[in-house]
C-alpha positions as CSV (number, residue, x, y, z in Angstrom):
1,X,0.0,0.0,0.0
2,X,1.5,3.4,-1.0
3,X,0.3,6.8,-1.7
4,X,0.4,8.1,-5.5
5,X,3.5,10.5,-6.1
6,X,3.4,14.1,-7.4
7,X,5.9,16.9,-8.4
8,X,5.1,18.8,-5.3
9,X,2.7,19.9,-3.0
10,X,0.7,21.7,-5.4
11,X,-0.3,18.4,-7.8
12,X,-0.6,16.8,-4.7
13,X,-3.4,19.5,-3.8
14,X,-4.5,19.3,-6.9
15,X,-5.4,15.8,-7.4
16,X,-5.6,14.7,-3.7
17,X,-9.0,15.7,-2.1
18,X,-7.6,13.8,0.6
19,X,-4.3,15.4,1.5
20,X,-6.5,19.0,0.4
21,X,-8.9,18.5,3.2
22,X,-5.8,17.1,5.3
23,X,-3.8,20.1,4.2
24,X,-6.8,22.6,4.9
25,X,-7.3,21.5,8.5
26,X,-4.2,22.3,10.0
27,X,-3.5,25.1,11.7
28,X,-2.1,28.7,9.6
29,X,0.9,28.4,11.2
30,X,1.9,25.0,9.6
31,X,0.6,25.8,6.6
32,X,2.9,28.8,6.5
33,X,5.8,26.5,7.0
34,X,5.0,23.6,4.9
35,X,4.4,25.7,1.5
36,X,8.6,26.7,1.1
37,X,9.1,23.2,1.2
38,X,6.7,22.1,-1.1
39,X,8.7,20.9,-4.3
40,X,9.5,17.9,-1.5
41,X,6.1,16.7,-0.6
42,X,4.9,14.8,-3.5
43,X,2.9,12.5,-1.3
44,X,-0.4,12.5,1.4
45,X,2.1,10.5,3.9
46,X,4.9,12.9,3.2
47,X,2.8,15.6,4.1
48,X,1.5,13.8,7.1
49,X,5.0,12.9,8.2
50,X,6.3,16.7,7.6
51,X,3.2,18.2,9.4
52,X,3.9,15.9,12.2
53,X,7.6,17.1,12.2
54,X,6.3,20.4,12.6
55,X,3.9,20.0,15.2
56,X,6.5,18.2,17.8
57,X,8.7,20.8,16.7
58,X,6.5,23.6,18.5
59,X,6.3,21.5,21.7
């Protein structure tokens, strides 16, 4: 089981209403600093795992 690959985080919105909705939810903050890295998140678990990374990064 594996998540379809994508050029970056803007296909992935694109075409992924899961990772969109996913994407949507979290907080401004994240967002914010998830979008300069988006030419490396060409998948819904890399974005997962990188919005993760983020939030035990505040803590």
């Amino acid at each position: 089981m594996g998540y379809p690959k994508y050029s970056g985080l803007a296909e992935l919105l694109k075409h992924d209403e899961e990772a969109l909705r996913f994407f949507e939810a979290l907080p401004l903050s994240v967002r914010e600093r998830i979008a300069p890295s988006g030419k490396k998140i060409d998948s819904l678990e890399a974005l997962r795992n990188y919005a993760d990374a983020l939030s035990h990064e505040k803590q």
